[in-house]
Structures are given as structure tokens and as C-alpha cells.
mmCIF file of the C-alpha atoms, coordinates in Angstrom:
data_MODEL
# 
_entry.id   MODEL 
# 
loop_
_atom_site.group_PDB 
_atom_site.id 
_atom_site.type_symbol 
_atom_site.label_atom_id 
_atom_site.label_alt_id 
_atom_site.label_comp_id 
_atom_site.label_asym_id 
_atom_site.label_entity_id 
_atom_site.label_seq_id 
_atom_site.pdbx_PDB_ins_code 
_atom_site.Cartn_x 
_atom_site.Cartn_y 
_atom_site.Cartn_z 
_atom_site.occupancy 
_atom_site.B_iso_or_equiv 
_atom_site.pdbx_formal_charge 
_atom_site.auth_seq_id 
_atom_site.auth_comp_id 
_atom_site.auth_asym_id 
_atom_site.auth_atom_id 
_atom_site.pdbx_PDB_model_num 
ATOM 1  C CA . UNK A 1 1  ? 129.047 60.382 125.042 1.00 0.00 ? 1  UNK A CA 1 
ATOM 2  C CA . UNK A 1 2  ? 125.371 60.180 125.499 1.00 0.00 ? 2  UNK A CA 1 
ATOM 3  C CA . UNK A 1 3  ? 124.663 57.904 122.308 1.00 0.00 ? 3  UNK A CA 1 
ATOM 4  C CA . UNK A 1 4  ? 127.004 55.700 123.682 1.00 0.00 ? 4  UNK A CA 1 
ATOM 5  C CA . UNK A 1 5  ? 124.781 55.287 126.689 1.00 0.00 ? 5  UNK A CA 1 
ATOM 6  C CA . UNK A 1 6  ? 121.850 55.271 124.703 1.00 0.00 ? 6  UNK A CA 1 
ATOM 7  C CA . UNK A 1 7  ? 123.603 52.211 123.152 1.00 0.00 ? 7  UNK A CA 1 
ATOM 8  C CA . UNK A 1 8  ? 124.571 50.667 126.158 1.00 0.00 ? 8  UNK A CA 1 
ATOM 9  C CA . UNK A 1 9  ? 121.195 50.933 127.932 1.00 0.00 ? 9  UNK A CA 1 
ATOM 10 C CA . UNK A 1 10 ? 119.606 49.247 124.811 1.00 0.00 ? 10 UNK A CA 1 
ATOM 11 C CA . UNK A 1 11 ? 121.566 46.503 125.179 1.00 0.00 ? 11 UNK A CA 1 
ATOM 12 C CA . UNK A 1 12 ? 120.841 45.986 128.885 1.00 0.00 ? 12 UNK A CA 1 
ATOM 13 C CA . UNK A 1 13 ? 117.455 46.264 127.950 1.00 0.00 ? 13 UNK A CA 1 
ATOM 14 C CA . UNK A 1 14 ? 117.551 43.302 125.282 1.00 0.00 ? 14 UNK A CA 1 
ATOM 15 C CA . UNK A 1 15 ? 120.119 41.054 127.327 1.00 0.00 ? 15 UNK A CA 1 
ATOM 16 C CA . UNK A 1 16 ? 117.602 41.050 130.103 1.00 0.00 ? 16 UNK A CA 1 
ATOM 17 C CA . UNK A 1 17 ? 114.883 38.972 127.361 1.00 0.00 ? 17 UNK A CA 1 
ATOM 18 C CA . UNK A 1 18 ? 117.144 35.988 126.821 1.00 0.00 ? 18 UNK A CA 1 
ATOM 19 C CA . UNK A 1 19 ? 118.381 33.451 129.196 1.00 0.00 ? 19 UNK A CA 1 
ATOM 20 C CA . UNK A 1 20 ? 121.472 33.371 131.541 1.00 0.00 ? 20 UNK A CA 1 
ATOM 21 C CA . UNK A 1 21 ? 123.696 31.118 129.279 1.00 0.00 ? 21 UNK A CA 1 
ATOM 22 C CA . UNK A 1 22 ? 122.986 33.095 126.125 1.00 0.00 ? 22 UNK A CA 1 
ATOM 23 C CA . UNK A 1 23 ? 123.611 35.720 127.575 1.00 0.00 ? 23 UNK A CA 1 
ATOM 24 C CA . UNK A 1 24 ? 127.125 34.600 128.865 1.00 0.00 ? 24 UNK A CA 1 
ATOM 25 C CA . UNK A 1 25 ? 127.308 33.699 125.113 1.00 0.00 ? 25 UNK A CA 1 
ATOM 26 C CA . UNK A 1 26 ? 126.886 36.648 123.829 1.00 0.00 ? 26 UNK A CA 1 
ATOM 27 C CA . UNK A 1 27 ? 128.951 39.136 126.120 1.00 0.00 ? 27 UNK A CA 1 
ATOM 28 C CA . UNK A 1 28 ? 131.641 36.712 125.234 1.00 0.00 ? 28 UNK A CA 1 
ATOM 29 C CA . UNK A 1 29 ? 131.398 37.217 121.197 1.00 0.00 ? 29 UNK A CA 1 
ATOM 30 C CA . UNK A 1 30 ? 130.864 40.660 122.177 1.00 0.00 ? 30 UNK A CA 1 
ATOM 31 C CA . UNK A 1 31 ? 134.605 40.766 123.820 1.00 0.00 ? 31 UNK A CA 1 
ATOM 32 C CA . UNK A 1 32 ? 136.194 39.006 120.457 1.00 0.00 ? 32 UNK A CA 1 
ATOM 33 C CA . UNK A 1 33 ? 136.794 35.693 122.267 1.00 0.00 ? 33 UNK A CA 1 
ATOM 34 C CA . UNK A 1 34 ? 137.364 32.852 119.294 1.00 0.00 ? 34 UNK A CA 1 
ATOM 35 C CA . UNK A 1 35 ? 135.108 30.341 118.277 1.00 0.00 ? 35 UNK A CA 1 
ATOM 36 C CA . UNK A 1 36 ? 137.422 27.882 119.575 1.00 0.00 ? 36 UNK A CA 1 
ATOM 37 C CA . UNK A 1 37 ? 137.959 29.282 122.840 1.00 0.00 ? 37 UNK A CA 1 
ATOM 38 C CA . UNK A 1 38 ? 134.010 29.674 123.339 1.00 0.00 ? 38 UNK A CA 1 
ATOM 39 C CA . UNK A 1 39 ? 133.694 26.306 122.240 1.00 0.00 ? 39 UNK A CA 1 
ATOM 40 C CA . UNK A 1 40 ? 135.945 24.938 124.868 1.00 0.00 ? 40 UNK A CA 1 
ATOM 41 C CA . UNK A 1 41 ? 134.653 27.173 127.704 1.00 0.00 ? 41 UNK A CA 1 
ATOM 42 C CA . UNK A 1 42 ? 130.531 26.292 126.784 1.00 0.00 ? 42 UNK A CA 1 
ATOM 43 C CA . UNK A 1 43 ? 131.907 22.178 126.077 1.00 0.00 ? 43 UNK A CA 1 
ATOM 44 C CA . UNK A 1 44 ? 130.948 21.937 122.704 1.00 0.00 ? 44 UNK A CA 1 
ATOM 45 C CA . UNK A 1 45 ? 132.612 22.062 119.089 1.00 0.00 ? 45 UNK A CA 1 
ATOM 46 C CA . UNK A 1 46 ? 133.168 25.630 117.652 1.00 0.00 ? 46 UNK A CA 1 
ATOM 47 C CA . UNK A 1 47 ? 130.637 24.784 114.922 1.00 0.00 ? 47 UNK A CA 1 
ATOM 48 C CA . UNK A 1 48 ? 128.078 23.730 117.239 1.00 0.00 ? 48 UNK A CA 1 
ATOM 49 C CA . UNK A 1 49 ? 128.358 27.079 119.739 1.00 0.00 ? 49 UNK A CA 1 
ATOM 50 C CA . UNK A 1 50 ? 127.772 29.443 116.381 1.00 0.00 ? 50 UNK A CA 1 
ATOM 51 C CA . UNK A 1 51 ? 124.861 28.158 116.058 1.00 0.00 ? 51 UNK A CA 1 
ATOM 52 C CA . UNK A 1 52 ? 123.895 28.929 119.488 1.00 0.00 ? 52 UNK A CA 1 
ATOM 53 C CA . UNK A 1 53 ? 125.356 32.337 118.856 1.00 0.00 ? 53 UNK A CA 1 
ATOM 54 C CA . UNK A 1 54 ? 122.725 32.973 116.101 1.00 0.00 ? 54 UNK A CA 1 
ATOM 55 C CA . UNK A 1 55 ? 120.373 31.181 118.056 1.00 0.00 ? 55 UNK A CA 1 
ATOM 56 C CA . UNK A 1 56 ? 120.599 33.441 120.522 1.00 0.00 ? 56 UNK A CA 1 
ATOM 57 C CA . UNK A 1 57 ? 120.364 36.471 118.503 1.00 0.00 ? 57 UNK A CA 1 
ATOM 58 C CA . UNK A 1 58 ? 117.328 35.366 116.335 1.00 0.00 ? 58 UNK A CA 1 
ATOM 59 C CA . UNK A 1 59 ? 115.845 34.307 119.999 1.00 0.00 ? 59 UNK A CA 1 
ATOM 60 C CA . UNK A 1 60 ? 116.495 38.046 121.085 1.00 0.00 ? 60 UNK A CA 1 
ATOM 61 C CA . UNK A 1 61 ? 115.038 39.641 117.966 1.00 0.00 ? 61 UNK A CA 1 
ATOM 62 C CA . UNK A 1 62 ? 111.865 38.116 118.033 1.00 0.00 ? 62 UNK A CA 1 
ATOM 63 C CA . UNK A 1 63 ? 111.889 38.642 121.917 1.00 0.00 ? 63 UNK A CA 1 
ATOM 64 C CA . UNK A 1 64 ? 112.753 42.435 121.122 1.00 0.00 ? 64 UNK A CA 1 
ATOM 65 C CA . UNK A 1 65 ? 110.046 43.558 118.559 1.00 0.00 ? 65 UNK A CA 1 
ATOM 66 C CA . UNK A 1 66 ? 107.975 45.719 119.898 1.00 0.00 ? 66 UNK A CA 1 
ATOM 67 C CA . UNK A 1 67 ? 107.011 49.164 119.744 1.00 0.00 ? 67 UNK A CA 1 
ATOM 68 C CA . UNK A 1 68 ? 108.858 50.646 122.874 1.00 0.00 ? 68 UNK A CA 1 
ATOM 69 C CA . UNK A 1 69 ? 112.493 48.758 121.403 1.00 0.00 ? 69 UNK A CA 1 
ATOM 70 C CA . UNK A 1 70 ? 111.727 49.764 118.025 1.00 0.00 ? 70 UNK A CA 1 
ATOM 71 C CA . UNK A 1 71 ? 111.537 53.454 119.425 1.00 0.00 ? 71 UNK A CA 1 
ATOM 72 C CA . UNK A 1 72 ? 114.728 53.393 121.231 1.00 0.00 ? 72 UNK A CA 1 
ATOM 73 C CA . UNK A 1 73 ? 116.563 51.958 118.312 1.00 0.00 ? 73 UNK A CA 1 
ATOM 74 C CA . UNK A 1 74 ? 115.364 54.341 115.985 1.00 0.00 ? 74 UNK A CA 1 
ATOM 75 C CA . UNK A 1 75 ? 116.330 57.027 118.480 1.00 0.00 ? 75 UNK A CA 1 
ATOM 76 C CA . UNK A 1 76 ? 119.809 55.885 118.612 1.00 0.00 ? 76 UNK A CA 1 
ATOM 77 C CA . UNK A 1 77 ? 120.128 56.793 114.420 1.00 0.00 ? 77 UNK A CA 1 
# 
């Protein structure tokens, strides 16, 4: 359905601001992999790759605001 798109494309559009491995990161929270299993796959302790996780996200916010995201979010409401 189109705000399923619109959802989609917005996340293309903020995975492109943040680097390769975060990235990786992220698409594999996104799929429900465990902490555990991220942990092994990244070689670090499942403590250690949530904070990367949330890393990553604060990373991406602050990358993201600006007025042309802030638009396409608020379109997607």
C-alpha cells in the first residue's frame, strides 16, 4: 500500500546517512535477530553491540534532522 512505500523509501533515505556496518546492524535488529546472535556475528558481547545499536540510531537522528526528512515523516502520519 502506498504508505508502506512511503515508509520504506524513508528508510532508504536515512540508511544511506550512516555507515556500512551500522547499517548491517540495524537491518539485522530490524529482522528480530537476538542480541546474542548479533553479538556473535559483529564479535562482540551482546551488551556491548546494544550499545552500538543505539549508537547507531542516535548517530542517524542527528544525521536525519532536517527540514526535507522532517517533511517526509510528517507526511507518513
Amino acid at each position: 500500500n502506498p504508505k508502506q512505500m512511503t515508509c520504506w523509501d524513508l528508510a532508504i533515505d536515512l540508511l544511506i546517512l550512516v555507515e556500512l556496518q551500522d547499517r548491517r546492524l540495524l537491518w539485522a535488529r530490524a529482522m528480530r535477530f537476538s542480541w546474542v546472535a548479533l553479538a556473535k556475528q559483529f564479535g562482540c558481547h551482546r551488551h556491548t553491540i546494544k550499545k552500538k545499536y543505539v549508537s547507531a540510531l542516535i548517530n542517524m537522528e542527528q544525521q536525519a534532522i532536517n527540514k526535507n526528512m522532517l517533511d517526509k515523516i510528517d507526511k507518513i502520519n
